[in-house]
C-alpha positions as CSV (number, residue, x, y, z in Angstrom):
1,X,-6.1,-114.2,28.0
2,X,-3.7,-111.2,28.7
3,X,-2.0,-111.6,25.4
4,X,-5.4,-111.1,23.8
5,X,-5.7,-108.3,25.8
6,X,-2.5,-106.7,24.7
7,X,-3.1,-107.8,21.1
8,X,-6.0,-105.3,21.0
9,X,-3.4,-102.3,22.3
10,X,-3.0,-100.1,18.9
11,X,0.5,-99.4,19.8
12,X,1.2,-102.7,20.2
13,X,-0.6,-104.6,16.8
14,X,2.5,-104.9,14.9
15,X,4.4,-106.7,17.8
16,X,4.4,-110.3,17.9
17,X,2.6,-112.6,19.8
18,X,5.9,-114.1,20.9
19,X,7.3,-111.2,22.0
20,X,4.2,-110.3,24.0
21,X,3.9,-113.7,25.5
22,X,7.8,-113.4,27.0
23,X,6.7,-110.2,28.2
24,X,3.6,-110.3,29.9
25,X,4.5,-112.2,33.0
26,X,6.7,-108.9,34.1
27,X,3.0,-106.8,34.1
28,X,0.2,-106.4,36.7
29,X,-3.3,-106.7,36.5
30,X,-4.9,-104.7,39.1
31,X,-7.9,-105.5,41.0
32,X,-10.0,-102.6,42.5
33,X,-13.1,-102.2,44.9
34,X,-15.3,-99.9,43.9
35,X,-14.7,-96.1,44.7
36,X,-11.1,-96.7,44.8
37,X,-8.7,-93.7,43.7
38,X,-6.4,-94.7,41.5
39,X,-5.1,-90.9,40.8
40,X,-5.8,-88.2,42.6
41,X,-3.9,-84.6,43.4
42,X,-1.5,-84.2,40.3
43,X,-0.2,-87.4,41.8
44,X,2.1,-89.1,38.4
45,X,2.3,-92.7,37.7
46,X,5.4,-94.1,35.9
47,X,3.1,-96.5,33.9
48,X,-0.1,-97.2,31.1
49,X,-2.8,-97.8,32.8
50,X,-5.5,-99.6,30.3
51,X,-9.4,-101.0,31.8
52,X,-10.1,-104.2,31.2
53,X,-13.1,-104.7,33.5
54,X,-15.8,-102.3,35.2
55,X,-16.0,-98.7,35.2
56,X,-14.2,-95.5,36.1
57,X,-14.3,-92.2,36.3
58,X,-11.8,-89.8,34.9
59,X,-12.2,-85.9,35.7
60,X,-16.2,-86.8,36.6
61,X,-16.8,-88.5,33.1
62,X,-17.4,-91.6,33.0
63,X,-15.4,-94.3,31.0
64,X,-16.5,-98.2,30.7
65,X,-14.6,-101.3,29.4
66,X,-15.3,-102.7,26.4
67,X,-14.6,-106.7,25.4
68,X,-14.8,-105.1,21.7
69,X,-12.1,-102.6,19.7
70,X,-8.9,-100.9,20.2
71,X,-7.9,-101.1,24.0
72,X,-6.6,-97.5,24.8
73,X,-4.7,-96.8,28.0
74,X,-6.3,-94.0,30.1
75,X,-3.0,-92.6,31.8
76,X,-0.8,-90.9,31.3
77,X,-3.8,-88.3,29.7
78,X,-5.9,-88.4,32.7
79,X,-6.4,-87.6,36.0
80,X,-8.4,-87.4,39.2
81,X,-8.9,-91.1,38.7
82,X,-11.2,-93.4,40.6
83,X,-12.8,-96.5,39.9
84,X,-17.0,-96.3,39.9
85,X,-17.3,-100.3,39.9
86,X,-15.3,-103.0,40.6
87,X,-12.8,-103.1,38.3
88,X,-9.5,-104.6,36.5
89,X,-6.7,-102.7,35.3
90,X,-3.7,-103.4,33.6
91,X,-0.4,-102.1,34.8
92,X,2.5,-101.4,32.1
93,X,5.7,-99.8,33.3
94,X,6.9,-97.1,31.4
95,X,10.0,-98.9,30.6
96,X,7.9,-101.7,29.4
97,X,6.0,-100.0,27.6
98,X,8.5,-98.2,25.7
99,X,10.1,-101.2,24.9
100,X,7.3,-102.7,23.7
101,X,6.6,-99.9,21.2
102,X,10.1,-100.7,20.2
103,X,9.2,-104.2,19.4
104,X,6.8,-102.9,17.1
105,X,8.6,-101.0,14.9
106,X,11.2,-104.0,14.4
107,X,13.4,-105.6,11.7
108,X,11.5,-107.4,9.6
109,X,14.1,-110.7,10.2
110,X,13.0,-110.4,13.9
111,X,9.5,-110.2,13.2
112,X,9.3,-113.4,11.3
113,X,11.4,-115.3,13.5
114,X,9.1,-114.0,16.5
115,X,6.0,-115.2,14.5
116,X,7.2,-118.9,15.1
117,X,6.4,-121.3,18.2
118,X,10.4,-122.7,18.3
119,X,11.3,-119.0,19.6
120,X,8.7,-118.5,22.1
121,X,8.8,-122.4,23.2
122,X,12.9,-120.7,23.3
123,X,11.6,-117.6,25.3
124,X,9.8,-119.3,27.7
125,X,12.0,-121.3,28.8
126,X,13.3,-121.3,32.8
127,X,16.7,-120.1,31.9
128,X,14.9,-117.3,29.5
129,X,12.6,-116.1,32.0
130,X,15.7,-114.2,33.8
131,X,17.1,-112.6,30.8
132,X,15.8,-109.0,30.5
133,X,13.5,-107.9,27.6
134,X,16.4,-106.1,25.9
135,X,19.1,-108.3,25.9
136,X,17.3,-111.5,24.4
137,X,15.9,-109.1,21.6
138,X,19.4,-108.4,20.7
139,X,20.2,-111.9,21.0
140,X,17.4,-113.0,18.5
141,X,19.0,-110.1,16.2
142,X,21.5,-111.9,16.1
143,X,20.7,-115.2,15.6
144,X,22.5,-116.8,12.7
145,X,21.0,-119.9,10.9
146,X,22.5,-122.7,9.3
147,X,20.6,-125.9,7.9
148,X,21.9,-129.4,8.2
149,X,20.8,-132.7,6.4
150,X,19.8,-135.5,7.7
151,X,22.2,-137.5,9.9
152,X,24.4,-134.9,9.6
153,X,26.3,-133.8,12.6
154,X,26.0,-130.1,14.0
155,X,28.5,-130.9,17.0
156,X,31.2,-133.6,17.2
157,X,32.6,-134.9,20.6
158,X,35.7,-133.7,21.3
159,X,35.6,-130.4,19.1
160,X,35.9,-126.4,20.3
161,X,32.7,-124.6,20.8
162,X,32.8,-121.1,19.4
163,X,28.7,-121.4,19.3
164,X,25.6,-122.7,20.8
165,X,22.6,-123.1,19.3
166,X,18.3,-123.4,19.3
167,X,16.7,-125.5,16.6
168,X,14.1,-123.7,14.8
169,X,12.8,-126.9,12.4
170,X,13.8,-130.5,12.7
171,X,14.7,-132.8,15.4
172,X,18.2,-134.1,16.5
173,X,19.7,-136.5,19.3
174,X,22.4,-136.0,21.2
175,X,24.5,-139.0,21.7
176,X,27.8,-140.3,23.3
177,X,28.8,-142.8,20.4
178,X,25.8,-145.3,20.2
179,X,24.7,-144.3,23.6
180,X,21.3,-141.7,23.3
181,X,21.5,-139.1,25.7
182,X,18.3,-136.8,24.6
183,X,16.3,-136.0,21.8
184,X,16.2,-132.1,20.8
185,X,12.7,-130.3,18.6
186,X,12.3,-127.1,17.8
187,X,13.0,-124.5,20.7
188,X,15.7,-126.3,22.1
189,X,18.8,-124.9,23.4
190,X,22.1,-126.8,23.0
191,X,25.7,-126.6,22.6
192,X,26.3,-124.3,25.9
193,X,28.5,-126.7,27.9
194,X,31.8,-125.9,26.3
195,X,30.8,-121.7,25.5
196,X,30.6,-122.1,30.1
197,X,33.9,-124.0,30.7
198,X,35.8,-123.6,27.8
199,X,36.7,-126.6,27.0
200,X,35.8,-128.9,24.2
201,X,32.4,-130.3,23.0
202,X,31.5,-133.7,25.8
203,X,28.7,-134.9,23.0
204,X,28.1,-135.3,19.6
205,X,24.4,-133.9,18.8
206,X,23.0,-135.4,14.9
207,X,20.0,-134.1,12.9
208,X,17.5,-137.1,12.4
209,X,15.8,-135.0,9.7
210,X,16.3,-131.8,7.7
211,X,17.0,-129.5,10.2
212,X,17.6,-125.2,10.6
213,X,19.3,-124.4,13.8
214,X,20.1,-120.4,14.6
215,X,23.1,-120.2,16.0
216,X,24.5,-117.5,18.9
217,X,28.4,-117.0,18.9
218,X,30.4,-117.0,22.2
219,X,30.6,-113.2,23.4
220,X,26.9,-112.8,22.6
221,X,25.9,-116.1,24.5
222,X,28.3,-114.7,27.6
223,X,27.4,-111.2,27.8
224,X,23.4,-111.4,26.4
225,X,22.6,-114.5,28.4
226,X,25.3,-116.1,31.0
227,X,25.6,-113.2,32.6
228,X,22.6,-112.0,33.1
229,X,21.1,-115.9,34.3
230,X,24.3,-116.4,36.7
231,X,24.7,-114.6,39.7
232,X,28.4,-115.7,41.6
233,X,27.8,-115.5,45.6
234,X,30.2,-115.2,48.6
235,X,28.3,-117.0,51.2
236,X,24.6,-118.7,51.6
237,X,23.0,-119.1,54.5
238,X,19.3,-120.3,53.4
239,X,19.9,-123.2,50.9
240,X,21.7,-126.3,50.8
241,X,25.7,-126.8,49.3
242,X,25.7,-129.0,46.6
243,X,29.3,-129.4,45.5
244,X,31.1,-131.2,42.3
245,X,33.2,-133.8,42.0
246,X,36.5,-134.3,40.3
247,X,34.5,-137.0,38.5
248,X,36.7,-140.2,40.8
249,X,33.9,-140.5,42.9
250,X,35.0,-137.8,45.3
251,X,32.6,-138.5,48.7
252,X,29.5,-136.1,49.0
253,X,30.3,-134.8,45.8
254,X,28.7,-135.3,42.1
255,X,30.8,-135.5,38.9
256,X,29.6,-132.5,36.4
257,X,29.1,-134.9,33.9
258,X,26.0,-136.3,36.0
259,X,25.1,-133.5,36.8
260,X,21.8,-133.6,34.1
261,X,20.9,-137.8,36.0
262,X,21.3,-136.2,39.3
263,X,19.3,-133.2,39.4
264,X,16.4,-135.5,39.6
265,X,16.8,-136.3,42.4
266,X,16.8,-132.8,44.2
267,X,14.2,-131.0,45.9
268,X,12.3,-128.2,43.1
269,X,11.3,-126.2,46.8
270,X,15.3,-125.8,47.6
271,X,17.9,-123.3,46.7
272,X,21.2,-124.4,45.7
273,X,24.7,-123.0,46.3
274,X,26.9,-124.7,44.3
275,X,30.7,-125.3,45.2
276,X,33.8,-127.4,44.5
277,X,35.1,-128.1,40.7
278,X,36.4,-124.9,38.6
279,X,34.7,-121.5,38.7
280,X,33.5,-122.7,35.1
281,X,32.6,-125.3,36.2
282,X,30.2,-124.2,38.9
283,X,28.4,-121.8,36.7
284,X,27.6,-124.4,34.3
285,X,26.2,-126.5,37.1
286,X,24.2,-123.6,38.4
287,X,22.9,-123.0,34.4
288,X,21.7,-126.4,34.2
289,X,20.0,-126.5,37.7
290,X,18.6,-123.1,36.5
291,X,17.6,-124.3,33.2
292,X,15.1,-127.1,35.0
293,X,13.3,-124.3,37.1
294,X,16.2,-124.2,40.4
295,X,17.3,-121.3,42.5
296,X,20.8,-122.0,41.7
297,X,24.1,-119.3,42.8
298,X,27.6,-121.0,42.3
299,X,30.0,-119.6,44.8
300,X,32.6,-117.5,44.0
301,X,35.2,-119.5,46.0
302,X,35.6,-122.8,47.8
């Protein structure tokens, strides 16, 4: 319902839905009693304010929303502000705002891949949700596609990792020799493992059909995404440890490589601090718990 509203924002017609629908979770809608002053004293906002329900009055006229037509914002332009009726109004920062107006007047490549339900299935995803605005618009400007057959492998167990990668068309499966691991569609995110630790690739991933997949290269991945998801900590004191294994069965500890079987069985309500293993290591752990909707900090030392 809020992305229709913003959809009917005349600044904002050219920007895609996409875009809007990773953005509008970071906005406030307001709800007012009547004869509540909103503005008031040459008091200044550092928003857009824009009606969507009842009635307000601006300066003593009177303004009403509409269901119907362009939705203007009534400040910045007004003021003396109070609301007549109940009503409903929509909070934009600034900042937002501006950057939204940026997103309007985009690249015509970043338009079109916004347009598609892979990239906002992509930017709504747990791990996405903490990457600011303007960082994962640069990342989709740089996305760099590259189509594969079927059967075809895009990563081979045992290889570097220079990239990672989210499938726009196709499906794939990832796999340990016969073994299945998981099956990928379009808007998944794969490859990251070995861009965290460093080392080398620890599964093969195949397309099953035609496939495009954009790919993000290392230093984008690190400084657009992993550091702006992971957050290295001292000390906790309001969550539980959960520390890695050196993969021989180390006790109270799990093996990295179990990691993805494991967090099943953790509590969704519970923040985790994660310890032991390399520092690598623990910010991959804390990516993947972060990835399935977890609080997740890996320490900065044992």
């Amino acid at each position: 319902m809020l992305v229709q509203q913003f959809l009917r924002i005349p600044e904002f017609e050219q920007t895609s839905k996409a875009e809007i629908q990773a953005l509008v979770q970071r906005v406030r809608v307001l709800c007012l009693p009547a004869q509540r002053w909103l503005l008031r004293d040459g008091r200044k906002l550092d928003a857009f304010l824009y009606l969507l329900h009842g009635s307000i009055s601006i300066e003593g006229a009177h303004r009403v929303a509409s269901n119907h037509g362009p939705l203007r914002h009534f400040y910045p332009g007004g003021t003396n502000i109070r609301t007549e009726t109940p009503a409903q109004v929509l909070w934009v920062d600034s900042a937002q705002h501006e950057f939204l107006s940026r997103c309007a007047q985009d690249t015509q490549t970043v338009k079109e891949l916004a347009d598609a339900r892979w990239l906002e299935r992509f930017l709504n995803s747990q791990m996405m949700q903490r990457v600011q605005p303007d960082h994962w618009r640069q990342m989709v400007q740089s996305f760099r596609p590259q189509h594969y057959r079927a059967g075809e492998t895009v990563i081979k167990k045992g290889a570097r990792g220079d990239v990672c990668f989210v499938i726009q068309q196709g499906h794939a499966v990832v796999h340990d020799g016969a073994r299945t691991l998981c099956h990928l569609g379009p808007g998944d995110f794969f490859g990251e493992d070995a861009l965290v630790t460093g080392g080398c690739r620890n599964a093969s991933v195949t397309a099953l059909q035609p496939a495009i997949v954009q790919c993000i290269e290392r230093q984008v991945f690190s400084r657009l995404l992993l550091e702006q998801v992971i957050e290295f900590v001292a000390v906790h004191d309001d969550g539980e440890q959960l520390n890695l294994s050196d993969g021989c069965g180390s006790a109270g500890g799990v093996a990295l490589v179990d990691l993805r079987d494991h967090i099943q069985q953790l509590d969704g309500r519970q923040k985790y601090y994660v310890g032991g293993g390399t520092r690598p290591q623990r910010a991959l752990a804390a990516l993947l718990l972060i990835q399935q909707g977890f609080t997740a900090f890996p320490l900065a030392q044992d």
